[in-house]
N, C-alpha and C positions, 0 to 999 in steps of 0.2 A: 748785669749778668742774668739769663733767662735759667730758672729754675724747669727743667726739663718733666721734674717729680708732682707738678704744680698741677691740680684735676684745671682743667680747660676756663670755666668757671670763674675758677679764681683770678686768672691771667686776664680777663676779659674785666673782671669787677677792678681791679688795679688798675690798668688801662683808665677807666671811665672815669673811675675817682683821680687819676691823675688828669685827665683832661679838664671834668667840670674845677679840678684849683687853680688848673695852668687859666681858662676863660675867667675864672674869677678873682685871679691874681690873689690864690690866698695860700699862704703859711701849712705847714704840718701845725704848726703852734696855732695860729688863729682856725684852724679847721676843726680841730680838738675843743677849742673854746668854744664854740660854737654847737658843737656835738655833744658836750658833755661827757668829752673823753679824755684821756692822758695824751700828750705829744708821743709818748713813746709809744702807744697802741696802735698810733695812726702809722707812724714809721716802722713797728714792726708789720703790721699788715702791707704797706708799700713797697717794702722791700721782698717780703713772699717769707717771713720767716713767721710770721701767724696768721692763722684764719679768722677771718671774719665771724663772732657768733652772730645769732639772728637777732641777740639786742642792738650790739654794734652797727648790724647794718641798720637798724630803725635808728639809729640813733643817728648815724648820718644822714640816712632820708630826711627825716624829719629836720633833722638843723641848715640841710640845704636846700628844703623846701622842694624835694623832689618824688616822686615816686618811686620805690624801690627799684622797680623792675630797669628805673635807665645805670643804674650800676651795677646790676645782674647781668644784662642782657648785653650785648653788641648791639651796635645801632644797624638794621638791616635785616635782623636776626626773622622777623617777621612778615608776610608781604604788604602787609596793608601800613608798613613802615616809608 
């Protein structure tokens, strides 16, 4: 169900973090253990029923070994992408 109320942003960070679990074949539960976060953080954020703070998101960068900006951003978002 798309949350229509959702600033842009966010629907696009959902998105990315759903794709890098779907490529990495991982869990709400093992993506949390890995982050240093609760199972239910991850799934409230997935579902669009909380916001990411700005520890959150370091905290998933850093546990997927990525740089922030590919869960912010749309892929494309840039030209030199």
């Amino acid at each position: 169900m798309h949350n229509y109320n959702r600033p842009l942003w966010k629907a696009w960070f959902v998105r990315n973090l759903r794709e890098i679990m779907d490529e990495r074949g991982l869990t709400e539960k093992e993506l949390a253990r890995m982050c240093y976060l609760s199972k239910s953080t991850i799934n409230r954020i997935i579902r669009g029923y909380s916001t990411p703070t700005v520890k959150t998101v370091v905290n998933l960068s850093n546990g997927l070994g990525i740089p922030m900006d590919k869960l912010l951003f749309y892929k494309g978002m840039f030209r030199n992408e």
